[in-house]
N, C-alpha and C positions, 0 to 999 in steps of 0.2 A: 838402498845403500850400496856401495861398490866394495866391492869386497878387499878385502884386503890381501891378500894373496892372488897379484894380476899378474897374469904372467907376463903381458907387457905393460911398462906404463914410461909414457913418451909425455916431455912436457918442453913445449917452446920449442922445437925442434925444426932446423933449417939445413939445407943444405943447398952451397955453390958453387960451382964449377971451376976451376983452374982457369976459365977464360972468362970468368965473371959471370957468366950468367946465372940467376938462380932455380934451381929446380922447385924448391922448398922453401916455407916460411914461419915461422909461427904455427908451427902444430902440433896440438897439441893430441893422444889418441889413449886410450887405454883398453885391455883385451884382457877379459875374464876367462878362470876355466869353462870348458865347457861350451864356447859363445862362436859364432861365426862372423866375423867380421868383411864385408864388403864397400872395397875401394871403388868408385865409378869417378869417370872423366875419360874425356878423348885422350887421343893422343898426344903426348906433350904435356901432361895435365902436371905429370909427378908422379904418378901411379908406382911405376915400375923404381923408381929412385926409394921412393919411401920402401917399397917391400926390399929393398936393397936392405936399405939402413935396418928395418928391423930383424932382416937375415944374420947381419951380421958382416956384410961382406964389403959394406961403407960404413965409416964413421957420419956423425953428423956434423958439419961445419957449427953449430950454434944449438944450445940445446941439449937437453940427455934422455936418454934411453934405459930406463932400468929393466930387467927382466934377465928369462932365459933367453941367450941367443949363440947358443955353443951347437956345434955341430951334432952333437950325441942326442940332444933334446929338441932339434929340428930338422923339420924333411922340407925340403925347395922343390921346388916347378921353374924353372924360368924359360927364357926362351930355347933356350940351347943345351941340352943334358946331352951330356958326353957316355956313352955306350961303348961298353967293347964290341966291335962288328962283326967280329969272327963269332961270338957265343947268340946263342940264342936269346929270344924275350924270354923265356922262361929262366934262360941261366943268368941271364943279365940281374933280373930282380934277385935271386936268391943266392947270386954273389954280391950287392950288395946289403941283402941283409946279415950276412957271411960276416961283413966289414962293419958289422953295426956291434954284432957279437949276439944274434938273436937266432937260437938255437935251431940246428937243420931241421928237424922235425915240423915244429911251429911254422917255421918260416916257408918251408916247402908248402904246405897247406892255406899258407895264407897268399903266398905268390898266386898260387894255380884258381885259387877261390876268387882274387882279384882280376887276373888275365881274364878270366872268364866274366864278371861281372862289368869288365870295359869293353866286350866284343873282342876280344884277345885272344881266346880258347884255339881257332882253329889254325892259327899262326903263331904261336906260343915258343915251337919247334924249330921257325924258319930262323935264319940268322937277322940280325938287328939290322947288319947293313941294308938288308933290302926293303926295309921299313919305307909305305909313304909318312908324309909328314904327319898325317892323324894317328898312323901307328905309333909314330914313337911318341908322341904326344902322350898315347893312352899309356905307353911302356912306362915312361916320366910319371905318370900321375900311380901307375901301379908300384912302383918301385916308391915311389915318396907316402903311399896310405898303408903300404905292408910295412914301412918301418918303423910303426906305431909310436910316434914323437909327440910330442903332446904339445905342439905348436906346428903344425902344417901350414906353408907359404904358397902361393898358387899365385904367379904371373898367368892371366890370357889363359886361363886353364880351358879353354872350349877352344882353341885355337886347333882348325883341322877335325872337331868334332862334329859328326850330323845329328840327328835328332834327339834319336837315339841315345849316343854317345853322352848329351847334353843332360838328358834325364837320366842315368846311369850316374854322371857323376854326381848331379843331384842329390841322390836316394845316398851315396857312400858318403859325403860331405856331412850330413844329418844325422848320418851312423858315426861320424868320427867324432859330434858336438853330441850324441847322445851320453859316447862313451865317456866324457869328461873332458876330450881333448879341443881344441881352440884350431881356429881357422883364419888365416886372411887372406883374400881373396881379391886381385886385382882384373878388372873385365870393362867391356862397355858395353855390355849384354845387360840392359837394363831385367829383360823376364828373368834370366836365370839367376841373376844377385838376389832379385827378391826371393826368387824360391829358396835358394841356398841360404837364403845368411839372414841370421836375428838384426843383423843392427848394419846400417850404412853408412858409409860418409860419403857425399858427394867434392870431389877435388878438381878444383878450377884452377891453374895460374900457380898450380903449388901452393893453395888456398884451401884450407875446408871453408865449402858454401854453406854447408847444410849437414847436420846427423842426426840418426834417429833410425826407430827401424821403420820396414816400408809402410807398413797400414801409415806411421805417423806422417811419413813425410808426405806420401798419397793425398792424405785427408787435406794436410796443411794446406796445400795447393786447390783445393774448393775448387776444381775445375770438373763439368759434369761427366758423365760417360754421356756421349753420342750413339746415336741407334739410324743407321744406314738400311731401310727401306726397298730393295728392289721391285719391283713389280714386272711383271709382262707384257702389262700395256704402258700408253702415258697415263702420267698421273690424273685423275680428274675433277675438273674444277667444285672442291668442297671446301673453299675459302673459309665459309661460315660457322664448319665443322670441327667443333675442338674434339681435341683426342682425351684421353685416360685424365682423372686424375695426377699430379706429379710428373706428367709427361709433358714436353712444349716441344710443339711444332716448330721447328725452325726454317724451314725449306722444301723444295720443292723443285726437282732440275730434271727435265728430259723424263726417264719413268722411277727417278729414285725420290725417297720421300725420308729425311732429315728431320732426326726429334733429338732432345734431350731429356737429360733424367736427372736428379742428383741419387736417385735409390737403384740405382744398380739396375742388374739383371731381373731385381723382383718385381721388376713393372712387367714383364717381356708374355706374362700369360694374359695379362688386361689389354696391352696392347695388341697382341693376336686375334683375340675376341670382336677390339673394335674393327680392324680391319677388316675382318671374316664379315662381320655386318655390316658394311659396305660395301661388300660384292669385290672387295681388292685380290688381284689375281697374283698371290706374292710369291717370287721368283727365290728371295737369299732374304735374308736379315745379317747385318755387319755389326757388330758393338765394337764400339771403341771405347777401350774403359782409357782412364787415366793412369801410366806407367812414372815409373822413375824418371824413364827418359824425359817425361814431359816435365816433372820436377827439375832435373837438370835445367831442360830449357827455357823455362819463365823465370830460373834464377839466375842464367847465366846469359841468355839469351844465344847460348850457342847450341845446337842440333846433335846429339851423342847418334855417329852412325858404324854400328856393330859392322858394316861389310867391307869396311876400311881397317879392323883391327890386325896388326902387320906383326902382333906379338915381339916385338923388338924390345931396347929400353926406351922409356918415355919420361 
């Protein structure tokens, strides 16, 4: 049952443009305490319009939005956080939580426990103006999880982040849904939505296509994991020879050998076995399980591609 105390709850909600065009249609969304919510779609999709509308910072042309949406009760990410340049990342964060009214003490300790926890610590000091773009990114996302609001907004939050950075923010997103507080999160980082966030909506056209959380949508999609084969040598000719149990051979190209599975990675010790008795000389093994991404793309038939994200509005 959905609780009754949501801190958002968006019903029918549409938004269009002064030049007609629509961003938004019919959407309808709701966000529990405690729940991380993950927006996915390319660019253009509505992504960045809807975390608009439920920041507060647009109305919606059609549709309402009940909830908190006050400055005091949320912290924003978007593309562009305006910093004073002359002060440091460290004084940046702890002048605005100065501005929130969250006592020096606390707040110093949670600045610095932050800066540090986003690879921040050893330029904490330097001034903001000389920030690369991941810096201030990571400065943005420290300054919006110190201000402990209990609706957290994140446009492209991994925009300018490396790996690192990516699992970092991970692990504090999960801390902030542990502590009671609500997430929404807009990205086309199909891995990291799943890791971060309980529940999805996939957004086409200013459409939701699909929601659910990931195991759900994943399964929905009944498409196998693929298991990539390299060898040393070329492949050879054992036509006749079936593989494992729950495994199917698909292919066979140059020295790679192409199977599939619907049971995951727990085939991957049977399958080793048979190839070892074989005499197969095995160079790599690749799995390709099935992602979000690939949900987006048999429902939309369009391609979600993470290295085109330009963190702009969409």
């Amino acid at each position: 049952a959905r609780s009754m105390t949501s801190v958002i709850a968006a019903t029918a909600i549409g938004y269009t443009y002064p030049g007609g065009r629509t961003a938004l249609a019919g959407l309808d969304l709701r966000l529990e305490p405690g729940e991380a919510l993950g927006v996915i779609g390319p660019n253009g999709s509505g992504k960045s319009t809807l975390l608009r509308l439920l920041a507060g910072s647009e109305l919606p042309t059609t549709g309402r939005i009940a909830g908190s949406t006050d400055r005091r009760s949320t912290a924003v990410v978007f593309d562009r956080t305006p910093f004073a340049s002359s002060l440091s990342g460290r004084e940046n964060v702890r002048r605005q939580l100065a501005l929130r009214g969250i006592p020096a003490g606390p707040a110093a300790a949670s600045a610095d426990a932050l800066l540090r926890d986003l690879g921040l610590a050893d330029r904490s000091q330097d001034a903001a103006a000389i920030y690369s773009t991941g810096m201030a990114r990571r400065l943005a996302l420290a300054e919006a999880l110190a201000a402990e609001a209990r609706l957290l907004i994140l446009d492209e939050p991994t925009l300018g982040l490396d790996v690192e950075g990516r699992s970092s923010l991970v692990h504090l997103v999960r801390g902030v849904v542990a502590g009671g507080r609500s997430v929404v999160l807009a990205s086309n980082e199909p891995g990291f939505v799943a890791e971060a966030c309980d529940r999805v909506l996939l957004l086409h056209r200013g459409r939701c296509v699909a929601e659910g959380t990931p195991p759900e949508l994943i399964d929905r999609l009944g498409r196998p994991v693929l298991i990539d084969v390299q060898l040393r040598g070329p492949v050879p000719d054992s036509s006749g020879d079936e593989p494992p149990a729950a495994v199917q051979r698909l292919a066979a190209e140059g020295g790679t050998l192409r199977f599939a599975t619907s049971e995951g990675s727990a085939v991957l010790p049977g399958l080793c076995e048979w190839l070892v008795g074989r005499g197969l000389d095995v160079r790599a093994i690749r799995i390709h399980e099935p992602d979000l991404g690939h949900v987006f793309e048999t429902l939309t038939g369009v391609a979600l591609d993470p290295n085109r994200t330009r963190g702009g509005l969409s």
